[in-house]
N, C-alpha and C positions, 0 to 999 in steps of 0.2 A: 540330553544335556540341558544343564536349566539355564534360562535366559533370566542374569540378574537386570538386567535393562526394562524388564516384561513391567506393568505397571501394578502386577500384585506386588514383585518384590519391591516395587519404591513406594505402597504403601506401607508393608512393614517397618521397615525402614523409617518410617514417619509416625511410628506406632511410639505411644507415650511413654510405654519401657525404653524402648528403644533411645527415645528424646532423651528421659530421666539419666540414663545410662552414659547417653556423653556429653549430656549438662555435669556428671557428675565426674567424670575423667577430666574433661576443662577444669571443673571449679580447681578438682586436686591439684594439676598443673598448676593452676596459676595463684593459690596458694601456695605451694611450695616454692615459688620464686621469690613471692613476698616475703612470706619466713627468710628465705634467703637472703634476702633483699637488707631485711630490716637486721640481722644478724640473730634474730630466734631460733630461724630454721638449726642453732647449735643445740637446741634441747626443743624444741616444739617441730614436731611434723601435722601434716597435715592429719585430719582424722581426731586430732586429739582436743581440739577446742573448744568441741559440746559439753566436754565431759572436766575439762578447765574451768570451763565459764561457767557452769553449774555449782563446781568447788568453791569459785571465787565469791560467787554469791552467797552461799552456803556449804561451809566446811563440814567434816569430820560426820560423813552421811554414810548410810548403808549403799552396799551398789543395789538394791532392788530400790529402791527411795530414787536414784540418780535415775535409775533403767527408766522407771514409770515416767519420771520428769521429762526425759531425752527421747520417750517411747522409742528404747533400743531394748534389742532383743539378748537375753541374759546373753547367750552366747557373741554375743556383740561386745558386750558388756566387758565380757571377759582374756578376749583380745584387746582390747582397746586397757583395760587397766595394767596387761603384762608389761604393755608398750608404756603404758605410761610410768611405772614400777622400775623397767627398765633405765630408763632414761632419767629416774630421782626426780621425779616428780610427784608421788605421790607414795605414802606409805599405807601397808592395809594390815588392821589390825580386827582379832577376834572383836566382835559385840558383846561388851560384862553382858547385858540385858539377855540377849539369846544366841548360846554358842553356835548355830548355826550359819547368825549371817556372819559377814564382814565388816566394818566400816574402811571409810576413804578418806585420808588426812593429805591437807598438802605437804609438802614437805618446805622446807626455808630457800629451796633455790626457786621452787613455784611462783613461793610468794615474792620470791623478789622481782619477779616476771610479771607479775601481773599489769601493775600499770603502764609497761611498754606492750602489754598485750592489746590494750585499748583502741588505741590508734588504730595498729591495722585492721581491724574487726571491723571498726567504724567506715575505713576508707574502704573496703572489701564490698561492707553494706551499700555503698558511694555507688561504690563502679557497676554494683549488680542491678540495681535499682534506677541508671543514670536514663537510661530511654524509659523506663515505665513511669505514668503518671500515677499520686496516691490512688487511685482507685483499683490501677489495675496491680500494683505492688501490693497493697492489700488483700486484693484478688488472687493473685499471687502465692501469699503467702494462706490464705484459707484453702487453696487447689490442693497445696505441696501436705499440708497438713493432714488434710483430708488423705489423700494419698498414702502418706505414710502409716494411719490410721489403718486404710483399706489391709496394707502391706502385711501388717502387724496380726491384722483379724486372722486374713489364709493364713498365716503361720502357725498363731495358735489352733487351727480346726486340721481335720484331717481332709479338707476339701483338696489341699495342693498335692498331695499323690495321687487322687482319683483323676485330677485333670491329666496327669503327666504319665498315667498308665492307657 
């Protein structure tokens, strides 16, 4: 019988996946309260504001354009646009330029969204950042980066089924 008390399992446990994994089930939580909160959560879920705030900045993109920008992975990509498609937030139209890709339009309920979308993002940025000092919130944000970077690499190489066989 394995003893989860043992101090290999509470190093796992404090292993960075690990970390990353229910820093990332909190974040969700507690955005979707906000959403809730602020009355967005009636067409914005959580999950979908990378790929919002991307649009907001720059409309009417291909999703590989968005992907690289968001460094999400096509198949990410493309859950996250059904959802967002869903919900009339966005429309996806062939590319004249090249039938293959797609582009990404907001749609008019999007846009009317957008400037109450600010605030919370802002206050979001507030509360996550409210104990670290600029040094180490910028620290922070080059760790998570990097990370996501690392994430991105094993996906693209066949390195991740050798480890997992």
């Amino acid at each position: 019988m394995k003893n989860y008390n043992s101090p290999r399992h509470a190093d796992e446990l404090s292993q960075i996946g690990f970390l990353l994994g229910r820093a990332y089930y909190s974040y969700m939580g507690f955005l979707e309260h906000l959403l809730a909160e602020t009355g967005l959560g009636d067409h914005i879920k959580p999950g979908m504001g990378s790929l919002l705030f991307a649009l907001f900045r720059e409309d009417d993109r291909t999703i590989s354009e968005v992907a690289r920008e968001l460094q999400l992975a096509r198949s990410t990509m493309t859950g996250m646009v059904a959802q967002m498609k869903k919900a009339r937030l966005i429309t996806v139209v062939k590319c004249p330029q090249d039938s293959r890709a797609v582009r990404l339009r907001l749609t008019p309920l999007a846009k009317s969204l957008e400037q109450r979308s600010h605030n919370p993002a802002a206050h979001v940025e507030r509360i996550l950042s409210a104990d670290l000092s600029a040094a180490e919130s910028s620290n922070l944000r080059r760790s998570l980066t990097t990370v996501i970077g690392t994430i991105n690499a094993q996906l693209g190489s066949s390195r991740c089924a050798a480890v997992m066989s």
